[in-house]
C-alpha positions in Angstrom: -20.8 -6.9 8.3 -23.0 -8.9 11.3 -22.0 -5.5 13.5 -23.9 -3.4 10.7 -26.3 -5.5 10.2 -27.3 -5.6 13.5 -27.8 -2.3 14.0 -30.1 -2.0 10.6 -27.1 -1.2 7.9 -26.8 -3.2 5.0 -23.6 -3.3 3.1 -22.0 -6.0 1.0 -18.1 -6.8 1.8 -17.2 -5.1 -1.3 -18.7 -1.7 0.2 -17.3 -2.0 3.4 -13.9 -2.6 2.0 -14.2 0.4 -0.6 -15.3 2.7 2.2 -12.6 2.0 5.2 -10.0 2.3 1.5 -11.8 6.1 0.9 -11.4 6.9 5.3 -8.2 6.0 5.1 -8.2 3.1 7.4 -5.8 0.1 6.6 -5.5 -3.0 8.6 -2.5 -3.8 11.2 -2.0 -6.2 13.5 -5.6 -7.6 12.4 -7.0 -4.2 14.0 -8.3 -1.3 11.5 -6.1 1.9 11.9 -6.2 5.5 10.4 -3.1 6.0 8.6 -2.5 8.9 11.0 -2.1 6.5 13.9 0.8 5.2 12.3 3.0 8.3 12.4 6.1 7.4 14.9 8.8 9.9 16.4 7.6 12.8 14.6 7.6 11.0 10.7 4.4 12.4 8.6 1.4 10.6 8.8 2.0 9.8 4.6 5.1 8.0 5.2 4.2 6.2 8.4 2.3 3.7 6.6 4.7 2.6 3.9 7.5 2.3 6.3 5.0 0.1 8.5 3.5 -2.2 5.5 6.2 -2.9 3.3 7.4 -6.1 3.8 9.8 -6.5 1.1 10.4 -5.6 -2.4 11.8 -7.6 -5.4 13.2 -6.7 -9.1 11.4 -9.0 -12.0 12.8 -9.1 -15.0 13.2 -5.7 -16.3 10.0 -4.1 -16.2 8.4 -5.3 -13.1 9.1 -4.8 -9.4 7.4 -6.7 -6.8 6.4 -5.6 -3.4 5.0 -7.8 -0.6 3.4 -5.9 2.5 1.3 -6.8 5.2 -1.8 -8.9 4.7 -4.9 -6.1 3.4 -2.2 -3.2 3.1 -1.2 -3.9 -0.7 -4.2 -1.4 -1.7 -3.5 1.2 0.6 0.5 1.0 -0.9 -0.3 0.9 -4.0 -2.4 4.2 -3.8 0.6 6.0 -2.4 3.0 4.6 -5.3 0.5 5.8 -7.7 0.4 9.4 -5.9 4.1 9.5 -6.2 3.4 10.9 -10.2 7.4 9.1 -11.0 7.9 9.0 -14.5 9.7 5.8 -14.6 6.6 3.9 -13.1 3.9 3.3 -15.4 1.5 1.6 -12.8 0.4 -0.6 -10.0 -1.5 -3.6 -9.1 -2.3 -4.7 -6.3 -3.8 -8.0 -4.5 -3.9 -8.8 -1.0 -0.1 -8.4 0.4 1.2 -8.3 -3.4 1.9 -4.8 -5.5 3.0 -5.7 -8.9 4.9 -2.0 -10.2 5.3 -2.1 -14.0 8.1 0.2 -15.1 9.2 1.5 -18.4 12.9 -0.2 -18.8 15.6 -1.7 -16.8 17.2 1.8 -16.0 14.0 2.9 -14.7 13.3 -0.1 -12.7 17.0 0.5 -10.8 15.7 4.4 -10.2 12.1 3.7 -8.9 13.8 0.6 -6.8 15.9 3.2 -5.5 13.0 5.6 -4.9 10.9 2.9 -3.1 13.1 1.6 -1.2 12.6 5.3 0.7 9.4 3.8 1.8 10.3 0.4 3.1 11.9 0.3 6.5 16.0 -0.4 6.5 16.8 -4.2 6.4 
């Protein structure tokens, strides 16, 4: 925010965080990457980042599935998750470095488990 402000932008935090969400920048390593910078040995650019950011993941009772990623990434996750269109997920929210995943029963928290655990890297 000082770095825009001293070259004559104003913007609030809340802009500046909506607007590197909407360029597709997420935050690594306390540096601010495009998701395409991510890709490694020839893995699309839309899986690079979930395979970088997800930290761990965590069944909740029997609706609920809790991911943990990398501090500032939990927006840019959940996004993806949402894009995923999978039935047995009926949404997301997300904090910081949490995603809370709701899902519609205990057989379709073992399938989208099974789905995200695609997206996290191996143990």
């Amino acid at each position: 925010m000082r770095l825009l402000e001293q070259r004559g932008f104003h913007a609030n935090q809340a802009s500046i965080s909506r607007d590197l969400r909407e360029l597709g920048l997420v935050k690594l390593g306390g540096r601010y990457r495009p998701l395409e910078d991510l890709a490694r040995d020839g893995v699309g650019a839309r899986e690079a980042p979930k395979n970088e950011l997800i930290i761990d993941m965590q069944p909740v009772g029997a609706n609920l599935i809790v991911l943990k990623t990398t501090n500032g990434a939990a927006s840019t996750v959940a996004v993806e998750i949402d894009r995923l269109q999978c039935d047995d997920i009926v949404g997301t929210l997300a904090g910081d470095d949490t995603i809370f995943v709701a899902v519609r029963s205990r057989s379709s928290q073992g399938r989208a488990l099974a789905r995200l655990a695609r997206l996290a890297p191996p143990p």
